[in-house]
C-alpha positions in Angstrom: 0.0 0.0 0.0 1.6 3.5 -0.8 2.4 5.7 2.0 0.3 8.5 0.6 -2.8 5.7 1.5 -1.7 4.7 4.8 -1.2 9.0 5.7 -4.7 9.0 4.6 -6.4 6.3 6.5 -4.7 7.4 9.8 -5.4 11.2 9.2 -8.5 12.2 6.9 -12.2 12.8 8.5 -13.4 12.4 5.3 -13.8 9.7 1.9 -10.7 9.3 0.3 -10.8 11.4 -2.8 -8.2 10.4 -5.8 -7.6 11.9 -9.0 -6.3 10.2 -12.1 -6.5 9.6 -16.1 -7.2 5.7 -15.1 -10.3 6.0 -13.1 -11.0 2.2 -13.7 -7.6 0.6 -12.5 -7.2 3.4 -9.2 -11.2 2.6 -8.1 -10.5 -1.3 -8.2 -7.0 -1.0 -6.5 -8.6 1.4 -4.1 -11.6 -0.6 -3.3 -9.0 -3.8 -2.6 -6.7 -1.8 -0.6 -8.7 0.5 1.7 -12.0 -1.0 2.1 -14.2 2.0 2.1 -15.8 4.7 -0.5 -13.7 6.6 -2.3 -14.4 9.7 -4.3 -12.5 10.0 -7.9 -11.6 12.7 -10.2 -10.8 11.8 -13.7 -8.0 13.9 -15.5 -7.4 16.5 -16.5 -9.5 18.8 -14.2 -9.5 22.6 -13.3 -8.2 23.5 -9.5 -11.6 25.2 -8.9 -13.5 22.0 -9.8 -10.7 20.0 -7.0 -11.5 22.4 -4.4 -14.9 22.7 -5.0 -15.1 18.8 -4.4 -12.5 19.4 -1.4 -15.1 22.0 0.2 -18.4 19.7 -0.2 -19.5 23.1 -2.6 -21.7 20.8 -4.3 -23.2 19.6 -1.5 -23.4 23.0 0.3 -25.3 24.6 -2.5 -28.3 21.8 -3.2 -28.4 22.0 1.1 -29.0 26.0 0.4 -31.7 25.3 -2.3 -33.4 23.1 0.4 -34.0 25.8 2.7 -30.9 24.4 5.1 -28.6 27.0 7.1 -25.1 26.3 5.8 -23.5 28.5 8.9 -25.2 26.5 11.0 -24.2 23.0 9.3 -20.6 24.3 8.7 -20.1 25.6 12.5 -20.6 21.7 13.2 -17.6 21.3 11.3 -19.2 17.9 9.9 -17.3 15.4 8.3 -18.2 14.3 4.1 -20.1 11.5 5.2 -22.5 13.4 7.6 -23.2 16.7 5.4 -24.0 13.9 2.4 -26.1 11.4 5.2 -28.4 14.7 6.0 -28.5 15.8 2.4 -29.8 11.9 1.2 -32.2 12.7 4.5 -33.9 15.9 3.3 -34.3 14.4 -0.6 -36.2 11.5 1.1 -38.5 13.9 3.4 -38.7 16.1 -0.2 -40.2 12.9 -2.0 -42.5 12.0 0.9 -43.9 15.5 0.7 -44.6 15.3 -3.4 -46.7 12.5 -2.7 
């Protein structure tokens, strides 16, 4: 396993986010060597579109479109998993109310 990997595991609060021209082969080595999600970026990509992904922005803005405080969530300081766990949350309760 790289050390890069094993720096990651030990330190990052978030998914594991990789960027490379061979999506394919860096998903299935990834997948084998760390056992949990991993986010990719396929190359070549613009540093906006890197931080952007860094800072949940994505995230943030459909959260704002749903009526959510951002300051709020982002005074939590929550980690990738739990900003996209509420967002999946508040798509369900959106459905529910269509109906």
């Amino acid at each position: 396993m790289p050390f890069s990997l094993i720096i990651c595991l030990i330190i990052c609060k978030r998914d594991s986010l990789f960027a490379s021209a061979y999506v394919k082969e860096t998903l299935q080595d990834s997948v084998k060597e760390l056992h949990q999600i991993v986010e990719l970026m396929q190359k070549p990509f613009d540093i906006a579109k890197l931080i952007d992904t860094i800072e949940d922005e994505e995230v943030y803005n459909e959260l704002k479109k749903l009526n959510v405080d951002i300051d709020v969530i982002q005074a939590a300081n929550p980690t990738h998993e739990q900003i996209m766990d509420l967002l999946e949350r508040l798509r369900k309760i959106g459905k529910m109310r269509t109906f």
